[in-house]
PyMOL commands that place a pseudoatom at each C-alpha (Angstrom):
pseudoatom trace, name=CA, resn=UNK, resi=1, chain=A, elem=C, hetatm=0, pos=[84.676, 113.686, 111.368]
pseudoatom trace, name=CA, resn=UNK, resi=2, chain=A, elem=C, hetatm=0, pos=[81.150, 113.179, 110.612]
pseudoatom trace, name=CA, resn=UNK, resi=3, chain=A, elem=C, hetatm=0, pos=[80.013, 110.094, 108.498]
pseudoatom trace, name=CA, resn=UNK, resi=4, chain=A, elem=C, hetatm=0, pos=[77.321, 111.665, 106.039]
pseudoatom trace, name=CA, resn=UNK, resi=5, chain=A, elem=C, hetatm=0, pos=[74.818, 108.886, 103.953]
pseudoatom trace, name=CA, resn=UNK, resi=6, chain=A, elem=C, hetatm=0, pos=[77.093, 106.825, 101.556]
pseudoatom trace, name=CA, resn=UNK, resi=7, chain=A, elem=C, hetatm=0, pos=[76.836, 108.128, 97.948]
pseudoatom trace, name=CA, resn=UNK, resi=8, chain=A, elem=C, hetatm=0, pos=[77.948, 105.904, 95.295]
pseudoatom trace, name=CA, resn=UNK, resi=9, chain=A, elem=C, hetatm=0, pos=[80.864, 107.598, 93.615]
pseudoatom trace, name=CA, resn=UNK, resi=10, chain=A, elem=C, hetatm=0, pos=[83.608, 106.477, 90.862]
pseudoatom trace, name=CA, resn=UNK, resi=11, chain=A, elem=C, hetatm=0, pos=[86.887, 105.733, 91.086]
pseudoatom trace, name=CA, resn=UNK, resi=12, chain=A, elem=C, hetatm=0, pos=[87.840, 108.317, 88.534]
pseudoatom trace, name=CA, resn=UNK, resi=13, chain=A, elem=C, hetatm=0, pos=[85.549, 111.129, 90.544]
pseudoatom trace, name=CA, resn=UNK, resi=14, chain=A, elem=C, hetatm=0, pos=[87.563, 110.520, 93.916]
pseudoatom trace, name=CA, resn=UNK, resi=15, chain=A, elem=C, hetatm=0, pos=[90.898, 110.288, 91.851]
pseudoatom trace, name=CA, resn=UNK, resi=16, chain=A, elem=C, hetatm=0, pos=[89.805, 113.602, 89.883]
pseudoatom trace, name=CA, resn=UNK, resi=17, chain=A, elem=C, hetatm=0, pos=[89.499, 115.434, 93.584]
pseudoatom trace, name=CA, resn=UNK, resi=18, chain=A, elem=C, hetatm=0, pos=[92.345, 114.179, 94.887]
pseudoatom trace, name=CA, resn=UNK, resi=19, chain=A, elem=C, hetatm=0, pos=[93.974, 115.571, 91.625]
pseudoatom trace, name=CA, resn=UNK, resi=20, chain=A, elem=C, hetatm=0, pos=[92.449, 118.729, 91.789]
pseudoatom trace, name=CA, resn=UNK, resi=21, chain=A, elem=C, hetatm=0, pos=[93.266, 118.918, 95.546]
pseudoatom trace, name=CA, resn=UNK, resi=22, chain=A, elem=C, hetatm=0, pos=[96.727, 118.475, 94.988]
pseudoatom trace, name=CA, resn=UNK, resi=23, chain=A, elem=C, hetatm=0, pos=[97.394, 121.946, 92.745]
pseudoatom trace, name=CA, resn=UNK, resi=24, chain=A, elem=C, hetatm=0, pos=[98.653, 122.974, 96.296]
pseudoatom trace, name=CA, resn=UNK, resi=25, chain=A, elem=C, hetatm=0, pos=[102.648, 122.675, 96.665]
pseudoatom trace, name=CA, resn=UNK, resi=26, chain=A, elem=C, hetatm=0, pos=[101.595, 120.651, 99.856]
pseudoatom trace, name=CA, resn=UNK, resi=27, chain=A, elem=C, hetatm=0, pos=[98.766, 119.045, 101.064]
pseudoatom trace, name=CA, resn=UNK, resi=28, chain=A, elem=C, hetatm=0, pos=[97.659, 117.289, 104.340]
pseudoatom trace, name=CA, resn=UNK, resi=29, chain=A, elem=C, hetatm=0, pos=[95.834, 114.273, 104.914]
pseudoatom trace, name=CA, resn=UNK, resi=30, chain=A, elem=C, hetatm=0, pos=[93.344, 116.211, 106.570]
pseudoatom trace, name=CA, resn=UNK, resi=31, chain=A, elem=C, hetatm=0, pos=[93.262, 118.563, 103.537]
pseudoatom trace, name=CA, resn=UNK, resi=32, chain=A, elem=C, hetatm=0, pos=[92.425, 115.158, 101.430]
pseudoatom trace, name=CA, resn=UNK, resi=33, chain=A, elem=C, hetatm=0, pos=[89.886, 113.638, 104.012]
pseudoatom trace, name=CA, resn=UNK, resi=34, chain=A, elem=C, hetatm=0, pos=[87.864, 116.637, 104.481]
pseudoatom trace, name=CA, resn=UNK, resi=35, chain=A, elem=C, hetatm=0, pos=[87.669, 116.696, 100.305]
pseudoatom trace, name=CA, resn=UNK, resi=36, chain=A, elem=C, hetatm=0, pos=[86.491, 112.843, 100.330]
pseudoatom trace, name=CA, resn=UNK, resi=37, chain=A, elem=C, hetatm=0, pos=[84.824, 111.966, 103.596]
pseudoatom trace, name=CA, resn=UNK, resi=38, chain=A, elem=C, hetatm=0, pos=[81.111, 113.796, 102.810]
pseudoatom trace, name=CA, resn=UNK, resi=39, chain=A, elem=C, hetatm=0, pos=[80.386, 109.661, 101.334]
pseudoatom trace, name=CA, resn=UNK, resi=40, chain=A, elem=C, hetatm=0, pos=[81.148, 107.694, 104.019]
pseudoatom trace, name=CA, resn=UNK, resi=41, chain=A, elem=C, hetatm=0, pos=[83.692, 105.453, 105.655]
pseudoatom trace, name=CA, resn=UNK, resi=42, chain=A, elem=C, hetatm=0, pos=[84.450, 103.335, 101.914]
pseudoatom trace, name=CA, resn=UNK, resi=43, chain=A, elem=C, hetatm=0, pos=[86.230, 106.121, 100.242]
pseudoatom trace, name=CA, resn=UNK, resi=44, chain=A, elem=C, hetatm=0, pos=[88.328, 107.198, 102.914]
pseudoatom trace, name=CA, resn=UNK, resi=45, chain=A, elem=C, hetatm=0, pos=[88.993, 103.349, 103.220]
pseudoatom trace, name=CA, resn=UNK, resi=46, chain=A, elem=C, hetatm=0, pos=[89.963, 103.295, 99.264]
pseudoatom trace, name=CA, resn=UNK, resi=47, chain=A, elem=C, hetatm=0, pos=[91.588, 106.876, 99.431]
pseudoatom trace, name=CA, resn=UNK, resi=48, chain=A, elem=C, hetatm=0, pos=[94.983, 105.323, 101.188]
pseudoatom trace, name=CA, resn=UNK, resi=49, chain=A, elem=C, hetatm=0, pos=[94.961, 101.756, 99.666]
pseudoatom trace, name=CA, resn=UNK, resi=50, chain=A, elem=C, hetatm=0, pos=[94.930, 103.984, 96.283]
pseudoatom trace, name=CA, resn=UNK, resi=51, chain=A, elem=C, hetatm=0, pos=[98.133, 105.927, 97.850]
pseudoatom trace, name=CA, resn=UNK, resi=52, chain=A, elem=C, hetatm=0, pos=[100.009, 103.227, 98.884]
pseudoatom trace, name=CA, resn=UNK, resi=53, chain=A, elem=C, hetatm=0, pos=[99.488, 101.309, 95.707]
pseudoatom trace, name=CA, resn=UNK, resi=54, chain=A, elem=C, hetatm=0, pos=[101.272, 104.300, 93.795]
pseudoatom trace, name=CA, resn=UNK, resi=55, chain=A, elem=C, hetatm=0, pos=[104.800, 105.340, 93.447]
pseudoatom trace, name=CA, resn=UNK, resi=56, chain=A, elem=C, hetatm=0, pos=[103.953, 107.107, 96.607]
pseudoatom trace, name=CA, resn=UNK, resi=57, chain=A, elem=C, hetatm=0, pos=[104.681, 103.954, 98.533]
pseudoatom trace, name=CA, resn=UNK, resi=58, chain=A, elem=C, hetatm=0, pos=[108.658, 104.762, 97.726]
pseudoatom trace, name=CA, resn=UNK, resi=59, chain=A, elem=C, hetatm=0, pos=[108.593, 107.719, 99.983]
pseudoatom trace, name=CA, resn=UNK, resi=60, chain=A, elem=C, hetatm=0, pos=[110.120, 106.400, 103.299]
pseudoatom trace, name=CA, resn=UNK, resi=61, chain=A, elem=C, hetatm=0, pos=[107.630, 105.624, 106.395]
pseudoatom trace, name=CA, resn=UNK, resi=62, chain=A, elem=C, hetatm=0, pos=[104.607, 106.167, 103.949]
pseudoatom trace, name=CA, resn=UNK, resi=63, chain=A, elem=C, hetatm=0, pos=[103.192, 103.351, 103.800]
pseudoatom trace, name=CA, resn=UNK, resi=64, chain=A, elem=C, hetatm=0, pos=[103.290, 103.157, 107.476]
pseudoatom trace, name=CA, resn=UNK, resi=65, chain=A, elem=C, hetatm=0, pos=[101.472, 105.952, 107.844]
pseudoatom trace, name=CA, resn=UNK, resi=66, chain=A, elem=C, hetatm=0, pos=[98.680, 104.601, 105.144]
pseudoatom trace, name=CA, resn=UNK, resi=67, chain=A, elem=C, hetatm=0, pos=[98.914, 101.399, 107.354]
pseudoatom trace, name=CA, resn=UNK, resi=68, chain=A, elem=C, hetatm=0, pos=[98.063, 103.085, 110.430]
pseudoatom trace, name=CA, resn=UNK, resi=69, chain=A, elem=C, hetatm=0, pos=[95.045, 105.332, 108.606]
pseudoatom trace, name=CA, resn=UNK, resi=70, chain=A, elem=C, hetatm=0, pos=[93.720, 101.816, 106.699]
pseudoatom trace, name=CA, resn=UNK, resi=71, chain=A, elem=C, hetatm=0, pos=[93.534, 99.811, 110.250]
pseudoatom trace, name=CA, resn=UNK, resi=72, chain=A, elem=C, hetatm=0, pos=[91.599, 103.454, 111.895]
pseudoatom trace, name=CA, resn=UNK, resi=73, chain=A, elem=C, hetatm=0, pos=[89.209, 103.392, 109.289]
pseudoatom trace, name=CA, resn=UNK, resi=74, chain=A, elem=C, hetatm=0, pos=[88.950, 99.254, 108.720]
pseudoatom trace, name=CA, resn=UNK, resi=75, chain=A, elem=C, hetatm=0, pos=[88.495, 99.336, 112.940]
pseudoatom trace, name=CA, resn=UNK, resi=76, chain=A, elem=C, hetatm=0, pos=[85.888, 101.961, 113.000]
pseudoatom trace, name=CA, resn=UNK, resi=77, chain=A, elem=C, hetatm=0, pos=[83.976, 100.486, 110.255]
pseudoatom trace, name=CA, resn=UNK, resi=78, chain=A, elem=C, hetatm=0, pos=[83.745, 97.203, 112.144]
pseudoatom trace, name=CA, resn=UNK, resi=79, chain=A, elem=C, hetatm=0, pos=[82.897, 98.731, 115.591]
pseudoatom trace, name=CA, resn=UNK, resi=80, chain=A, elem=C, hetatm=0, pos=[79.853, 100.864, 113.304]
pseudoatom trace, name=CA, resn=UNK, resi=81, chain=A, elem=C, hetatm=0, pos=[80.696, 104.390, 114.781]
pseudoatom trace, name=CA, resn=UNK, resi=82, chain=A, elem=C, hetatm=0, pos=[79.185, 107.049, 113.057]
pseudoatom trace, name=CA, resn=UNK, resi=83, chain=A, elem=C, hetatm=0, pos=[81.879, 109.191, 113.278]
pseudoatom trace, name=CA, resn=UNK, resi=84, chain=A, elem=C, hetatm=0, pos=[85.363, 109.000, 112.234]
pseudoatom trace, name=CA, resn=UNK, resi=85, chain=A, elem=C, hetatm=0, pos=[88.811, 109.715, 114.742]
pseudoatom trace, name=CA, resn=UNK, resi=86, chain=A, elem=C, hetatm=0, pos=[92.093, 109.907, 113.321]
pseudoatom trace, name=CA, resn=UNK, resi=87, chain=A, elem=C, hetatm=0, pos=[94.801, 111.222, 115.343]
pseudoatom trace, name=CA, resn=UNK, resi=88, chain=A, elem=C, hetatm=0, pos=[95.960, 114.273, 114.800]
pseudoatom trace, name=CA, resn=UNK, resi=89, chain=A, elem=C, hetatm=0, pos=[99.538, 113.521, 114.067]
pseudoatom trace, name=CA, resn=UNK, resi=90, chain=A, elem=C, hetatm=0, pos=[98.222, 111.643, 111.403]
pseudoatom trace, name=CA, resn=UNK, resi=91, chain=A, elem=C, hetatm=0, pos=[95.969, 114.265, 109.606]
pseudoatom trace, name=CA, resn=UNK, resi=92, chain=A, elem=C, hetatm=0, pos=[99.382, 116.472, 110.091]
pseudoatom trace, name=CA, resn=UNK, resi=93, chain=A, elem=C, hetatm=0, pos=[100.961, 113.955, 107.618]
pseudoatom trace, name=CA, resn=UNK, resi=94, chain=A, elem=C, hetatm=0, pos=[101.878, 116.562, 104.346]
pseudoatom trace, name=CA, resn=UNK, resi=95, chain=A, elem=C, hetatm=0, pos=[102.739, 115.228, 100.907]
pseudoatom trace, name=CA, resn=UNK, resi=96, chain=A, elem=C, hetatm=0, pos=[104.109, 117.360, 97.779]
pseudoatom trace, name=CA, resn=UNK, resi=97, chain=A, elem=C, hetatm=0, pos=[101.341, 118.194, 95.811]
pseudoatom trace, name=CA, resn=UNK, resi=98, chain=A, elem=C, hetatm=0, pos=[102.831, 117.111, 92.714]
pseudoatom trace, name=CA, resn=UNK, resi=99, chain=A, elem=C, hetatm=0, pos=[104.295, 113.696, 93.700]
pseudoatom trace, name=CA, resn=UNK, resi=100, chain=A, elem=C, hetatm=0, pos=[100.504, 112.911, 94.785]
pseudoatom trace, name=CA, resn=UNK, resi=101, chain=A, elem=C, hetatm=0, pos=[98.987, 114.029, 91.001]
pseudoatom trace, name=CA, resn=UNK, resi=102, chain=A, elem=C, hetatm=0, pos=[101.806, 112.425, 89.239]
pseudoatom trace, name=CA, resn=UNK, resi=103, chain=A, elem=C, hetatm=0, pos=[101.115, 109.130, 90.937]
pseudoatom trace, name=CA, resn=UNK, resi=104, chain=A, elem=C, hetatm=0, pos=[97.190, 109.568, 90.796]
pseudoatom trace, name=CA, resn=UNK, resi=105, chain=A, elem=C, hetatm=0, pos=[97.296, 110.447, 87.346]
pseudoatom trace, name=CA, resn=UNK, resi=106, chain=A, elem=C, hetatm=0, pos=[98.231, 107.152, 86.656]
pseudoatom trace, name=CA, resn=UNK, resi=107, chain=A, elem=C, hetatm=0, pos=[95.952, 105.441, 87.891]
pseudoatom trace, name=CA, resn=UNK, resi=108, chain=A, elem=C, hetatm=0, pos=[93.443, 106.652, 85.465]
pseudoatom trace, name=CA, resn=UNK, resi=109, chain=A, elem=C, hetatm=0, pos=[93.201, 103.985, 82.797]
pseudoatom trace, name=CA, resn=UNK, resi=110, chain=A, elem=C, hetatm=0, pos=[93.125, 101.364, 85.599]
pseudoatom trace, name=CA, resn=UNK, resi=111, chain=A, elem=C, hetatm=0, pos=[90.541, 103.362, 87.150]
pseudoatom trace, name=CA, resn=UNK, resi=112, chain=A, elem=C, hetatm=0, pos=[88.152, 104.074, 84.060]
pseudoatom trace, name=CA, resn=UNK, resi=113, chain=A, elem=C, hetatm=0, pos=[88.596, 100.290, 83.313]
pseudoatom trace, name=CA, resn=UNK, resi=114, chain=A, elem=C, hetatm=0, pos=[87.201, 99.013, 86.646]
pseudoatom trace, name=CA, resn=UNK, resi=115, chain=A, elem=C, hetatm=0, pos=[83.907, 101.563, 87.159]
pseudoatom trace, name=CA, resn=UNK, resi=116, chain=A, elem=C, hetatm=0, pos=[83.306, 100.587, 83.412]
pseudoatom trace, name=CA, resn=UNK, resi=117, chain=A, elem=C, hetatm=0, pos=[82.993, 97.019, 85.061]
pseudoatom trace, name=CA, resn=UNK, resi=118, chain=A, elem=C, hetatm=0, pos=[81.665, 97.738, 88.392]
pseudoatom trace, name=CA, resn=UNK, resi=119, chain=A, elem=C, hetatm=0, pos=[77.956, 97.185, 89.181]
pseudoatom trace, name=CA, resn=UNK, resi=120, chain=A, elem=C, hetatm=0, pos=[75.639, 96.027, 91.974]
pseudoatom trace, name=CA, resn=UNK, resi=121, chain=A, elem=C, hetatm=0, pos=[75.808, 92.393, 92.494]
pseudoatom trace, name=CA, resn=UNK, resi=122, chain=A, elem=C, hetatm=0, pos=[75.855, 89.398, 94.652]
pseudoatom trace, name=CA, resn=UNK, resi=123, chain=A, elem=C, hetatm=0, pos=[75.005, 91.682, 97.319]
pseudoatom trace, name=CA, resn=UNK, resi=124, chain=A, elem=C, hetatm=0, pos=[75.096, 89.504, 100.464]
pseudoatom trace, name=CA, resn=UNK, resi=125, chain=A, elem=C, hetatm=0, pos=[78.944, 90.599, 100.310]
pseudoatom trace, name=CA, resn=UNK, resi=126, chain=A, elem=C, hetatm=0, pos=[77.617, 94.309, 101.514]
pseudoatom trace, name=CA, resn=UNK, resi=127, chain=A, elem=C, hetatm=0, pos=[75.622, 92.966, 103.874]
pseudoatom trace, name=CA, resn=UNK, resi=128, chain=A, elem=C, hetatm=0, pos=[76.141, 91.662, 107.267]
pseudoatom trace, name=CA, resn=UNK, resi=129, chain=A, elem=C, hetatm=0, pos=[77.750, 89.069, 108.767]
pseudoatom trace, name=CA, resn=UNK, resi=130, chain=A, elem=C, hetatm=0, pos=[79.709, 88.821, 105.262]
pseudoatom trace, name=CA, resn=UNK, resi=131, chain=A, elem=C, hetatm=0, pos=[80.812, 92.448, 104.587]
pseudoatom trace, name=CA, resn=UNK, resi=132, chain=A, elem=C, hetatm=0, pos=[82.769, 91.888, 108.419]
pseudoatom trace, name=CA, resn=UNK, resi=133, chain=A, elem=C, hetatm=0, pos=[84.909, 89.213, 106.609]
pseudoatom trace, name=CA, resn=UNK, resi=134, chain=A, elem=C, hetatm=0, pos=[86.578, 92.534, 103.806]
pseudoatom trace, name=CA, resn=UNK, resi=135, chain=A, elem=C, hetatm=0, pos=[86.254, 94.586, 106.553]
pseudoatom trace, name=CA, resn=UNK, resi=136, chain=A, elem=C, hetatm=0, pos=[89.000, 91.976, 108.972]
pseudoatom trace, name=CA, resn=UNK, resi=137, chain=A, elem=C, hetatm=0, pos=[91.179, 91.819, 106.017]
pseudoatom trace, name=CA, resn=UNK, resi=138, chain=A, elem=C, hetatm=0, pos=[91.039, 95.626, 105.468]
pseudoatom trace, name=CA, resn=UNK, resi=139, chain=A, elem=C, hetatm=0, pos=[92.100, 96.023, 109.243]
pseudoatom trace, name=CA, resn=UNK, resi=140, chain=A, elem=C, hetatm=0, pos=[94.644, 93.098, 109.052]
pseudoatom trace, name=CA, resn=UNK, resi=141, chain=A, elem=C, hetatm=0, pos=[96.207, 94.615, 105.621]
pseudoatom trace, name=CA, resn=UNK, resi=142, chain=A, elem=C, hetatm=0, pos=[96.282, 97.694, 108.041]
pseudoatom trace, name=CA, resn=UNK, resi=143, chain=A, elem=C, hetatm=0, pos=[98.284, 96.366, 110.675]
pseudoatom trace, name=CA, resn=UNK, resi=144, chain=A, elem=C, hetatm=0, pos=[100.757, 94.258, 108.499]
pseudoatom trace, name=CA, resn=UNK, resi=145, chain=A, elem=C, hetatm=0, pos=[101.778, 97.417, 106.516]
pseudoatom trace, name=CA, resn=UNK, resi=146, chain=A, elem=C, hetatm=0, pos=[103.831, 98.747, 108.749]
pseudoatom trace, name=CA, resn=UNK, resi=147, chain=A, elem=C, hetatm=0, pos=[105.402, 95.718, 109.451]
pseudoatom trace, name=CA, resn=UNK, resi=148, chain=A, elem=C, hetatm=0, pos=[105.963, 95.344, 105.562]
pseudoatom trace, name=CA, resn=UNK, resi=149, chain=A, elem=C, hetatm=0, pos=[107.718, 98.065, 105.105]
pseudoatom trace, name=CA, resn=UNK, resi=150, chain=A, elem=C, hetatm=0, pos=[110.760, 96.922, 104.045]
pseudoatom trace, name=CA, resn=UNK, resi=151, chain=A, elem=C, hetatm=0, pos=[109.581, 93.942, 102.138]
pseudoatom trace, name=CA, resn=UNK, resi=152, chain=A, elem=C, hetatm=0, pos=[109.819, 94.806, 98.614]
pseudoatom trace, name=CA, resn=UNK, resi=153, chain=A, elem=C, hetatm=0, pos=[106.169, 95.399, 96.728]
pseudoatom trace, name=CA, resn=UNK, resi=154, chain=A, elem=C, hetatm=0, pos=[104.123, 93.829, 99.503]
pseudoatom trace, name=CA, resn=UNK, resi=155, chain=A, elem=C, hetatm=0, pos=[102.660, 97.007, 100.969]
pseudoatom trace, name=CA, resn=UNK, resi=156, chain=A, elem=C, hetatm=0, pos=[101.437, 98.210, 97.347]
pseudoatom trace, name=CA, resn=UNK, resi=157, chain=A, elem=C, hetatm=0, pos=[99.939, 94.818, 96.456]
pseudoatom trace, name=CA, resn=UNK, resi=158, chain=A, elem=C, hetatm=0, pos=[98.085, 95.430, 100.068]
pseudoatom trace, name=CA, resn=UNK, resi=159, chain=A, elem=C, hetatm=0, pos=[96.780, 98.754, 99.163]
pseudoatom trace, name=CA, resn=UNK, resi=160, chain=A, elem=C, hetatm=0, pos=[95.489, 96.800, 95.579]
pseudoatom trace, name=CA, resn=UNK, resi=161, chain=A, elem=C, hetatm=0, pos=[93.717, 94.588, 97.760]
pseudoatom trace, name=CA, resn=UNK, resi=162, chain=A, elem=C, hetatm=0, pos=[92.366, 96.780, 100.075]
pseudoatom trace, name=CA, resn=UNK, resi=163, chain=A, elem=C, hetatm=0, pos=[91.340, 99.046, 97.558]
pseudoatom trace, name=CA, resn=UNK, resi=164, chain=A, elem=C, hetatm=0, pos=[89.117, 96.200, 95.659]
pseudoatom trace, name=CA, resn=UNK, resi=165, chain=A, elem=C, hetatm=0, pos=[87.401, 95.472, 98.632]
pseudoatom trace, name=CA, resn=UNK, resi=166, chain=A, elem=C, hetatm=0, pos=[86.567, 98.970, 99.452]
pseudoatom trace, name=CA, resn=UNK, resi=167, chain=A, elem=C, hetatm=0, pos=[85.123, 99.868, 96.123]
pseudoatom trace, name=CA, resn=UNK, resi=168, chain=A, elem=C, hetatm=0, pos=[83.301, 96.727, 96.375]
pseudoatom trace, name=CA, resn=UNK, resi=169, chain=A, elem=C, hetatm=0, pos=[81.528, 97.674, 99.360]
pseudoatom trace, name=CA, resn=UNK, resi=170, chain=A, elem=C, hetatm=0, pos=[81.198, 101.187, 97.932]
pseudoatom trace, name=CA, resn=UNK, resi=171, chain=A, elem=C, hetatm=0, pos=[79.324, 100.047, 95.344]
pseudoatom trace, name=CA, resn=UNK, resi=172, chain=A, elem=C, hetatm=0, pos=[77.910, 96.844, 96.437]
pseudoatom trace, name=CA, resn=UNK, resi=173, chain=A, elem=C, hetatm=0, pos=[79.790, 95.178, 94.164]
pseudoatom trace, name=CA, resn=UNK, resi=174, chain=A, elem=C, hetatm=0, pos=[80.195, 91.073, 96.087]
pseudoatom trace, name=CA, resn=UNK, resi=175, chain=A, elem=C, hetatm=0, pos=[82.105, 89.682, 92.865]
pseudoatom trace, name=CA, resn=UNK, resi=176, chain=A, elem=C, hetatm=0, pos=[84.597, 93.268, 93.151]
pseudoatom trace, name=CA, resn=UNK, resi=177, chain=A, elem=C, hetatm=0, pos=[85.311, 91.914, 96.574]
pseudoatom trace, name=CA, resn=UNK, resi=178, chain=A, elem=C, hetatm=0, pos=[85.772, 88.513, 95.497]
pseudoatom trace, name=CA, resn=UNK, resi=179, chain=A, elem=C, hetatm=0, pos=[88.368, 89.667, 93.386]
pseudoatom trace, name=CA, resn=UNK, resi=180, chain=A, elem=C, hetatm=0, pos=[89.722, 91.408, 96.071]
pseudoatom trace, name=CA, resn=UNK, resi=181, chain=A, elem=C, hetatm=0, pos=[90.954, 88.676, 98.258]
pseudoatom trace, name=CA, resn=UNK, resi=182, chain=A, elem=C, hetatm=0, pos=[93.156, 87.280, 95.962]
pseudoatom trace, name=CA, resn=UNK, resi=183, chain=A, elem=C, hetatm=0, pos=[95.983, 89.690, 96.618]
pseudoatom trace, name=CA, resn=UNK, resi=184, chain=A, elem=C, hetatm=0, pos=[96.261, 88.392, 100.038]
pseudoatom trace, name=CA, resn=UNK, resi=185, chain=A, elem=C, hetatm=0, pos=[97.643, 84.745, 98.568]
pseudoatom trace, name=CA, resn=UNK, resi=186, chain=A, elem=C, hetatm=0, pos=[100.115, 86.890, 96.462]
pseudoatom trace, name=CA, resn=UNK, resi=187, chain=A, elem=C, hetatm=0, pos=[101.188, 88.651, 100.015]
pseudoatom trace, name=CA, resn=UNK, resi=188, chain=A, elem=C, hetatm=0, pos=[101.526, 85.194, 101.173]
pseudoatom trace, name=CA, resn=UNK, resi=189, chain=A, elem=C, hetatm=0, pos=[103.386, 83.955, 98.944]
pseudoatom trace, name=CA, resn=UNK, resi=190, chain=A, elem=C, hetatm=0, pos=[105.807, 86.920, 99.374]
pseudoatom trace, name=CA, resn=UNK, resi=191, chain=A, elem=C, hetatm=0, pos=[106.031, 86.506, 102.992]
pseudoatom trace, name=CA, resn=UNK, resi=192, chain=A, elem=C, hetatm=0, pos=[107.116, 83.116, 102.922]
pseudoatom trace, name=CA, resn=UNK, resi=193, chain=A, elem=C, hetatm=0, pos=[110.211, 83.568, 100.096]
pseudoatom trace, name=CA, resn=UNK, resi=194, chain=A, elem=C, hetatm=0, pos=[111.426, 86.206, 102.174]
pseudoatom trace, name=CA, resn=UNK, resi=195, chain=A, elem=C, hetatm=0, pos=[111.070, 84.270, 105.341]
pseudoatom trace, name=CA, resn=UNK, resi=196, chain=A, elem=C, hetatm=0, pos=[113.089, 81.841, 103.361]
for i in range(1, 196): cmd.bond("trace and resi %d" % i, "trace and resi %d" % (i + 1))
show_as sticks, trace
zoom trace
């Protein structure tokens, strides 16, 4: 999948195609990606955190599958290819069309609320060697999904983090991505009362 020149886009506008997208009684992930991916690595980053921060996230071995597409993207992103792999038992991955615009849908408010918010600033957090350190957690988030799956709410407060710090690189946003860490300590926390 080719990686065109990032274009800074809203969270409503990717929300809106995935919405419109999902008029179909199924879609596939490749469906979706092919729809999103013409701006670059961030929204297909943000496109699965979204999903996996939704209702969707009830449906059984999704998450896992968002994990696994998260740690691709996250791992690509830090190795700087120019082009995107997934495989392709991934991209198979279907999803009823209206579960996925129920669950989008509300994410609207949320949504209109942050990119009435979001601007350019403290930029050194888009910028290497710093925008590696969103990028790790992206890919760690990634990896530990799976592995959260049956830990209650820790895979959706994942995909909340890991879909702050993608919009904050989308739109070089360095507090966004600030802001974006801190669901990590409430992961931790989690972790540790289950563990106990």
């Amino acid at each position: 999948m080719p990686d065109a020149p990032p274009v800074m886009r809203g969270l409503t506008e990717i929300i809106s195609q995935v919405i419109d997208l999902a008029a179909a009684d199924r879609i596939s992930l490749r469906e979706v990606l092919r729809t999103i991916g013409g701006a670059g690595f961030a929204p297909i980053l943000l496109l699965p955190a979204l999903a996996v921060a939704t209702p969707l996230s009830g449906i059984p071995f999704f998450s896992t599958t968002m994990g696994v597409l998260i740690f691709l993207v996250a791992g690509q992103m830090l190795l700087q290819r120019r082009h995107l792999w997934f495989p392709d038992w991934v991209l198979r991955r279907e999803v009823q069309g209206h579960l996925v615009r129920n669950a989008f849908r509300k994410l609207y408010p949320v949504a209109r609320w942050i990119d009435a918010r979001t601007q350019t600033r403290m930029r050194i957090f888009a910028h290497r060697p710093l925008v590696f350190v969103p990028q790790i957690l992206c890919l760690v988030s990634g990896l530990l999904m799976p592995v959260l799956e049956f830990v209650p709410f820790s895979s959706s407060i994942l995909g909340v983090g890991v879909a702050l710090l993608a919009l904050g690189m989308l739109t070089r946003d360095g507090l966004l991505t600030i802001i974006g860490m801190l669901p990590y300590g409430v992961v931790a926390l989690l972790i540790v009362r289950a563990a106990t």
